[in-house]
C-alpha positions as CSV (number, residue, x, y, z in Angstrom):
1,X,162.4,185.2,19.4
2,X,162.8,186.5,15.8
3,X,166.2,186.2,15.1
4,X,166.8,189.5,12.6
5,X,169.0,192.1,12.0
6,X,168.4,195.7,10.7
7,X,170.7,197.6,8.2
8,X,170.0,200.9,6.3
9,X,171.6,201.7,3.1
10,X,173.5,204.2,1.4
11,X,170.3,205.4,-0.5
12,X,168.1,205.5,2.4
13,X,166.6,201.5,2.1
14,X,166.3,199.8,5.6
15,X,166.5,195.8,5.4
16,X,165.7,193.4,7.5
17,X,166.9,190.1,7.4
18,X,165.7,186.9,9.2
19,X,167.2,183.3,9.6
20,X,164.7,181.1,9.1
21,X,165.8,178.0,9.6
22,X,162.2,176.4,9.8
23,X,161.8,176.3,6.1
24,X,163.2,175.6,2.6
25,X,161.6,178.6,1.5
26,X,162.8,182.3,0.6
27,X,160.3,184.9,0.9
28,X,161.1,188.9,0.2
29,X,158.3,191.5,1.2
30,X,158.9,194.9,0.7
31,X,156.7,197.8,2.7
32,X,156.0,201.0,1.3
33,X,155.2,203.6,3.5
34,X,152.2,205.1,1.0
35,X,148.4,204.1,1.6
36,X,145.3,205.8,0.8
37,X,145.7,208.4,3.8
38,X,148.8,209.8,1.5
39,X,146.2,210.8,-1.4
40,X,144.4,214.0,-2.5
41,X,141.3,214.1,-2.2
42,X,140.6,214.9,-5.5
43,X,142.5,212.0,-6.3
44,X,141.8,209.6,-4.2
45,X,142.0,205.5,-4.4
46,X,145.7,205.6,-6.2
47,X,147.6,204.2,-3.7
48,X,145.3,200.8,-4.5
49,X,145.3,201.9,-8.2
50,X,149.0,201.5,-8.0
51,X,149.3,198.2,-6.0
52,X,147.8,196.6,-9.4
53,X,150.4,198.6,-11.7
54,X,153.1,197.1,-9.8
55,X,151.7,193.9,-11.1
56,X,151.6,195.2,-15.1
57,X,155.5,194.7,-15.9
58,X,158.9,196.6,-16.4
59,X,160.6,197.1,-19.4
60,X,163.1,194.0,-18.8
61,X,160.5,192.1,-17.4
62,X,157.4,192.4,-18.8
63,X,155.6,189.6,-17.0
64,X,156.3,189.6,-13.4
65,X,154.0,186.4,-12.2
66,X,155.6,184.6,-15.5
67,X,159.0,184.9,-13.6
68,X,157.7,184.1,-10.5
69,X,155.7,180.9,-11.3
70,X,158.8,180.0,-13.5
71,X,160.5,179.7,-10.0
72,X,158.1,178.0,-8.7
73,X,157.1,180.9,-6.4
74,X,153.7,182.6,-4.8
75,X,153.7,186.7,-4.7
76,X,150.7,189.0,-3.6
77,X,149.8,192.5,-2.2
78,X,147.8,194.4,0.1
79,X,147.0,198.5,0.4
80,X,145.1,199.5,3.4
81,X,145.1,203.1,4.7
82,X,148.5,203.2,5.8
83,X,150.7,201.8,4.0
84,X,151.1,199.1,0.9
85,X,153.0,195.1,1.0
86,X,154.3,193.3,-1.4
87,X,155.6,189.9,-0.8
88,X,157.3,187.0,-3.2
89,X,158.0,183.5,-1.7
90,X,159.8,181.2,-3.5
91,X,162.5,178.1,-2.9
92,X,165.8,179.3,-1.5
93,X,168.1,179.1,-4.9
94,X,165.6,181.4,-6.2
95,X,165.9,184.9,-3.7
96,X,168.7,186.5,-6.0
97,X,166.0,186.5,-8.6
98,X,163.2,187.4,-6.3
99,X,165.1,190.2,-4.9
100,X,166.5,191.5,-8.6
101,X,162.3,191.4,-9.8
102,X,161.8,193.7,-6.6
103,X,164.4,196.1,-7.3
104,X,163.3,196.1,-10.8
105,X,159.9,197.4,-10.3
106,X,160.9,199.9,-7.9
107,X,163.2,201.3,-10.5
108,X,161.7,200.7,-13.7
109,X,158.0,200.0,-13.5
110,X,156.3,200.2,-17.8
111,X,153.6,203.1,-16.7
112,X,151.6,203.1,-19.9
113,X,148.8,204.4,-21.3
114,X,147.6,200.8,-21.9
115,X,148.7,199.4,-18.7
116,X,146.9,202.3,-16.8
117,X,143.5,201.7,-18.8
118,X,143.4,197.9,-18.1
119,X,143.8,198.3,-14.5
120,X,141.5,201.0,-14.0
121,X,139.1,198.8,-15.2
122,X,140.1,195.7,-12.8
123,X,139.5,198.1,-9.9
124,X,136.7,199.5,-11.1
125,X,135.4,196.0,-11.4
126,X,136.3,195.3,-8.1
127,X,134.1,198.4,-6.9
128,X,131.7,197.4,-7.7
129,X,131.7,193.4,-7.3
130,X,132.9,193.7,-3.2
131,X,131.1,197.0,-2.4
132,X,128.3,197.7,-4.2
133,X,127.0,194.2,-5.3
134,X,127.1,192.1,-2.7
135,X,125.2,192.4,0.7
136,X,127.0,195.1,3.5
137,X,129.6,196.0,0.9
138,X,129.5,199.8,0.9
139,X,129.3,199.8,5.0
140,X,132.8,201.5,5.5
141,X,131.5,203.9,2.8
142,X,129.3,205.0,4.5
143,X,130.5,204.6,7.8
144,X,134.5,206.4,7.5
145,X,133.4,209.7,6.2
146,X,130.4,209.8,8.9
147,X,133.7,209.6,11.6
148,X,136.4,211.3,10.2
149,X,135.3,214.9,8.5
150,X,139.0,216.2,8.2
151,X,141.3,213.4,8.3
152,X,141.9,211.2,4.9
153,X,140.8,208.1,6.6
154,X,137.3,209.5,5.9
155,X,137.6,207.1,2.3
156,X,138.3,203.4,2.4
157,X,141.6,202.3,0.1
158,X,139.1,201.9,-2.8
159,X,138.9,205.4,-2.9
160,X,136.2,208.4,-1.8
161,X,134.8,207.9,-5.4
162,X,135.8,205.6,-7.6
163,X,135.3,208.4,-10.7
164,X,138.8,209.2,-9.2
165,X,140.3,206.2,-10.2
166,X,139.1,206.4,-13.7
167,X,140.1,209.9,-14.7
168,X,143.8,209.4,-13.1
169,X,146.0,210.0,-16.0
170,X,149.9,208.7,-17.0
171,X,151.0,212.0,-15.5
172,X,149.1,211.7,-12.2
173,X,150.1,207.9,-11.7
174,X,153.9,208.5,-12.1
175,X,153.6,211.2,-10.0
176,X,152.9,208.9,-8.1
177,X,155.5,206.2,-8.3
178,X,158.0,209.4,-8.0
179,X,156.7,210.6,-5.0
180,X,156.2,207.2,-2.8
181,X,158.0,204.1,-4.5
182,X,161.6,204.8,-3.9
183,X,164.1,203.7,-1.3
184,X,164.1,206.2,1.3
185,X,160.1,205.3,1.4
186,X,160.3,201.6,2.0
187,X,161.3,198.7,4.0
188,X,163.0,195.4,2.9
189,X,162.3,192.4,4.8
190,X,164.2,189.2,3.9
191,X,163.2,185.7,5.2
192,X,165.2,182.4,4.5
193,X,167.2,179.6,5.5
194,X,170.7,181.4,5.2
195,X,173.2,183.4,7.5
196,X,172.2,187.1,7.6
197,X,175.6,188.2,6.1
198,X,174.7,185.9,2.8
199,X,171.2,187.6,2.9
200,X,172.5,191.1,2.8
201,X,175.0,190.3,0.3
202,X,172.0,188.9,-2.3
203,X,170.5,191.8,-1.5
204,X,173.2,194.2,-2.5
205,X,173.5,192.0,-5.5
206,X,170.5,192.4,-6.1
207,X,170.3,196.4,-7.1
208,X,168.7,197.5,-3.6
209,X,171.5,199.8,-3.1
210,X,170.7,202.0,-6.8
211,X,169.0,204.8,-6.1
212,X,165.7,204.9,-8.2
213,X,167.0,208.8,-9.4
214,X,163.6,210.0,-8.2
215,X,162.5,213.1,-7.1
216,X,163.8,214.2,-3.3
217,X,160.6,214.1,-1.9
218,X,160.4,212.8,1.7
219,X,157.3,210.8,2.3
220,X,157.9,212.4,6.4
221,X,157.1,216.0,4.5
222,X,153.5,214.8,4.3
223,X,151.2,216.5,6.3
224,X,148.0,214.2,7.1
225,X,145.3,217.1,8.6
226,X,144.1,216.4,12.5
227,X,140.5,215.4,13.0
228,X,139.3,217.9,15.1
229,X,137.4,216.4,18.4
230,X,134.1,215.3,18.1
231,X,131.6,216.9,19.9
232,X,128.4,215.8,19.2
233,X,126.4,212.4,18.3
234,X,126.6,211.3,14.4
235,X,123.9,209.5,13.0
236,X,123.2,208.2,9.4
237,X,120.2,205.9,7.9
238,X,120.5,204.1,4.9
239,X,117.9,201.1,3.3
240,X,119.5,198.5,1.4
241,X,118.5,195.1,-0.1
242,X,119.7,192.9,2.4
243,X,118.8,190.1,3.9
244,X,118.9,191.7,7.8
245,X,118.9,194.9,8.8
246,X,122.0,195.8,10.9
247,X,123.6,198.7,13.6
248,X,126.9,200.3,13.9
249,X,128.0,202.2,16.7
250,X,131.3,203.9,16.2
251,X,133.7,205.9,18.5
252,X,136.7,207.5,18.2
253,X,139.9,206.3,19.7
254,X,143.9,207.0,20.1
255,X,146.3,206.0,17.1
256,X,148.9,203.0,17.2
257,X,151.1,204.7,19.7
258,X,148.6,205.7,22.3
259,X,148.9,204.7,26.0
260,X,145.6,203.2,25.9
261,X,145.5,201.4,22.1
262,X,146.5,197.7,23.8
263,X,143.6,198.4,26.4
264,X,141.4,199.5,23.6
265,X,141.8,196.5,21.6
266,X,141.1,194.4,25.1
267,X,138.0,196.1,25.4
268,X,136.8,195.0,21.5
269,X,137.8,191.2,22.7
270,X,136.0,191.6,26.1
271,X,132.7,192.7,23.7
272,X,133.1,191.0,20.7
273,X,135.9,188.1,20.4
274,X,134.2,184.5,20.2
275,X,131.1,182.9,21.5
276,X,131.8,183.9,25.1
277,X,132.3,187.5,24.6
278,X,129.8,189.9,26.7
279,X,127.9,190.9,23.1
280,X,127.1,187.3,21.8
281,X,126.9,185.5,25.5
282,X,124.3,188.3,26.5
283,X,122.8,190.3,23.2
284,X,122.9,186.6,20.6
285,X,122.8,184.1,22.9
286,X,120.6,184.6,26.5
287,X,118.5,187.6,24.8
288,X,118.0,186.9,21.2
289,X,117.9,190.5,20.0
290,X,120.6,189.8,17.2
291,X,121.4,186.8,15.5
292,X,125.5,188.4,15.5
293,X,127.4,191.0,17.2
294,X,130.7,192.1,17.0
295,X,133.4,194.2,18.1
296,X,136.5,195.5,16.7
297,X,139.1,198.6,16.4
298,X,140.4,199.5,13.4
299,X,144.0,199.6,14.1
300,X,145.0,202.1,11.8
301,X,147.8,203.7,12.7
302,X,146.2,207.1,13.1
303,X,143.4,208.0,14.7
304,X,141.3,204.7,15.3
305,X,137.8,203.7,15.2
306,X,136.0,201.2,18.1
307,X,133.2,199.8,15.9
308,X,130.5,197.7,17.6
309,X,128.4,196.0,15.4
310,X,125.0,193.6,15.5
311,X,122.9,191.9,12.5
312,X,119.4,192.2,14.1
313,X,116.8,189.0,15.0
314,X,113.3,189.5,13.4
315,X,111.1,191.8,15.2
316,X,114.1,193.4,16.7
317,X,113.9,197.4,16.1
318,X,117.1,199.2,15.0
319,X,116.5,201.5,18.2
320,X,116.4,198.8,20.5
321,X,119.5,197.1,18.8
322,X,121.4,200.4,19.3
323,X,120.4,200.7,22.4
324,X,121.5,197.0,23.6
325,X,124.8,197.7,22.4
326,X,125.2,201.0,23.8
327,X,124.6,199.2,27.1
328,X,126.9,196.5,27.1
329,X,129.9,199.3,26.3
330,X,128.3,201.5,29.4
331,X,128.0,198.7,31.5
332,X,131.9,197.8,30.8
333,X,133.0,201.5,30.9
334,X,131.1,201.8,35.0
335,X,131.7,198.0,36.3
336,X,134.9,197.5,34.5
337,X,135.8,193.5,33.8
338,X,137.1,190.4,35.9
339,X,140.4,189.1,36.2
340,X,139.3,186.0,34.2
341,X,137.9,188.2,31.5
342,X,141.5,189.9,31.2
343,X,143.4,186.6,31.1
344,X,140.9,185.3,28.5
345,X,141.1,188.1,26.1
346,X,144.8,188.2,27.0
347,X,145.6,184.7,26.0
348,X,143.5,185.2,23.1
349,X,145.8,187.9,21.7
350,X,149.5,186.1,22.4
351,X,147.2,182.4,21.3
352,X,146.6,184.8,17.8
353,X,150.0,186.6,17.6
354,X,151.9,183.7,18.0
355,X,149.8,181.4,15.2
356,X,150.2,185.0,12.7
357,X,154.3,184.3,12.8
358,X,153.9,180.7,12.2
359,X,155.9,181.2,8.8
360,X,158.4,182.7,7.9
361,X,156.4,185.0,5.1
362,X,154.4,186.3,8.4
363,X,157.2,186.7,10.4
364,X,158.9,189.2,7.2
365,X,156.0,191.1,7.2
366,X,155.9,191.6,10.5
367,X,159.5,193.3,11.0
368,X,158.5,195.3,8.5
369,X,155.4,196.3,10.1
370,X,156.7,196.5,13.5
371,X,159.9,198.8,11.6
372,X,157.6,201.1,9.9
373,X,156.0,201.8,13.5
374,X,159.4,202.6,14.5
375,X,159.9,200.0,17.4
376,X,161.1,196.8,15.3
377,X,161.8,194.9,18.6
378,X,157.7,195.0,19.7
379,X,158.4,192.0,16.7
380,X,159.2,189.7,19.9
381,X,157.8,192.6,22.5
382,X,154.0,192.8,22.1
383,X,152.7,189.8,23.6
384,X,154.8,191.3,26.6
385,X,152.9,194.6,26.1
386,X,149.4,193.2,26.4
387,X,150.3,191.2,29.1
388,X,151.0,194.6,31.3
389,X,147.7,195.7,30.5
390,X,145.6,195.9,33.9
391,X,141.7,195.3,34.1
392,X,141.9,199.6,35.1
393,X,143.3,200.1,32.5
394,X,140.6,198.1,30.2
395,X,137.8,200.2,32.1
396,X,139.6,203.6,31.9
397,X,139.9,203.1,27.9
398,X,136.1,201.9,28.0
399,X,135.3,205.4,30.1
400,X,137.6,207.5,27.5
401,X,135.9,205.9,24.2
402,X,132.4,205.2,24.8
403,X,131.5,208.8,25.4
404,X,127.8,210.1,24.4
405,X,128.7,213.0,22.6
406,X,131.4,210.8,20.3
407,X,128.8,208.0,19.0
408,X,128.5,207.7,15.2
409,X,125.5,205.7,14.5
410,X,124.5,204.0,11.6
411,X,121.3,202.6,10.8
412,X,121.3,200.2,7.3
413,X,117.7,198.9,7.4
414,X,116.8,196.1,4.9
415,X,114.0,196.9,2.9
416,X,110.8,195.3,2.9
């Protein structure tokens, strides 16, 4: 059990702290409830524009790692669709200076002219170095706005064009900040080895409970447009100089709080998770037709995707690739699965959840996940909840998803 409790603030901030007794370590993450599904889009890729400003300095501190390394610390970040994470870990004497460089940035980030041109040029780097220069890298570009037409996960967190990233201007970026990086909008999670009353205390010491003096914009006033149902097959073709050609099949599925999103994410372990899943065991292994298949969701906390996905053997035509994966998901959708199949995939999950709270850095980030969800306690609950999923459950969410007329298929051919 994650020993925690949960406090909100006078200016809107809800904390979270932990004991952590299992470490000499302090580690503060903070979770802002802005990703790239919050962005126009005209303007689209700022949310991951903006996780690299955090990094460029305030006017009191203008070198953020500098502090941090000084105490002998670790920090990073991550923006995907949803929302963004920060996280600092550093020995216990030094949280009241971790937690005082959070505050800080959240209150006095340096937006310059000069800070915004060098980190539109580190992103625009990064374009084009993970997604348009190395082998498979533009795949989601391709394949997000061939499934969503409406709704903004229809552009990855780089952005819908990364033109958009370029042009932003001082005014547009803190807009930005205004808008989304400000208490009411974020989540505080605080991991160490001391008694939660000296963690909240540090943290009130620490400026959390200033109000940034921002805007009163409430990040629930957003309005993310519904992507309307899906009626008819998809399909897209693309050549590329890769080493294999490959197939995607896509579907549409429920968001996070859907009935069916555990059984969902069963049915990608049942096809896709490990050696002795159904697509490797049958489609790598016994038949040859790929040399790998996988299976996944996408987990967002929207409107999902169930992605299956195969790099094809020599000889092996895209067609007949699509068509071996189409008939593993039928076959599970009309036979359903064993009990031993359930069990497997099962243990698999709690084996996985367990090992991703291992420390106490995870275990932050994860109340702040689970928090931003709304349901803080699934932090202890969720093994619990995959347990109660039923093998007619997995086969009724196989029935609901794989569905002819909602197949997005995408064809990226290596050329010859």
């Amino acid at each position: 059990m994650v020993n925690y409790r949960k406090h909100i603030l006078d200016n809107g901030l809800t904390v979270l702290t932990h004991e952590a007794w299992d470490t000499p370590l302090a580690t503060v993450n903070v979770l802002y409830g802005v990703g790239s599904r919050n962005e126009d889009p005209r303007r689209t890729g700022f949310a991951h524009l903006f996780e690299h400003l955090m990094f460029g300095g305030t006017k009191r501190v203008p070198d953020y790692d500098r502090v941090v390394s000084s105490l002998g610390g670790d920090n990073n970040a991550f923006t995907n669709c949803d929302y963004t994470d920060y996280y600092v870990t550093v020995p216990v004497d030094g949280l009241p200076t971790a937690l005082w460089l959070e505050a800080d940035r959240m209150q006095g980030l340096d937006l310059t002219q000069k800070a915004l041109e060098v980190q539109q040029k580190v992103v625009t780097e990064e374009y084009h170095q993970r997604y348009m220069n190395q082998p498979y890298g533009d795949v989601w570009l391709l394949l997000r706005p061939l499934c969503y037409k409406v709704h903004p996960y229809r552009w990855p967190t780089i952005g819908a064009d990364i033109r958009h990233v370029g042009e932003a201007t001082l005014e547009d970026v803190r807009a930005f900040h205004e808008r989304w990086y400000r208490p009411q909008n974020a989540i505080l999670a605080v991991a160490a080895p001391m008694a939660h009353d000296e963690q909240l205390k540090a943290v009130v010491s620490g400026q959390w409970t200033v109000d940034s003096g921002q805007r009163s914009v409430d990040s629930g006033q957003w309005t993310v447009a519904t992507e309307p149902l899906q009626t008819a097959p998809r399909y897209l073709h693309v050549k590329r100089s890769v080493p294999s050609s490959m197939v995607y099949l896509a579907w549409p599925m429920g968001d996070r709080n859907d009935p069916l999103f555990r059984a969902c994410d069963l049915v990608s372990d049942v096809l896709g998770n490990g050696t002795s899943s159904r697509l490797h065991d049958r489609l790598v292994r016994r038949e040859g037709l790929f040399v790998e298949a996988d299976a996944c969701i996408t987990g967002d906390a929207g409107p999902g995707l169930m992605v299956l996905s195969g790099k094809l053997a020599d000889g092996v035509s895209l067609d007949q690739g699509a068509e071996a994966l189409r008939s593993e998901a039928r076959q599970l959708a009309d036979e359903g699965l064993t009990d031993y199949e359930l069990q497997k995939v099962q243990n698999k999950y709690e084996n996985t959840f367990v090992y991703s709270q291992y420390k106490a850095a995870d275990r932050a980030l994860s109340l702040c996940y689970y928090t931003w969800l709304g349901d803080t306690g699934l932090v202890d609950r969720e093994p619990q909840e995959y347990r109660r999923v039923t093998a007619a459950d997995v086969q009724r969410a196989a029935r609901e998803v794989f569905r002819h007329e909602r197949e997005n298929r995408l064809y990226y051919e290596a050329e010859r």
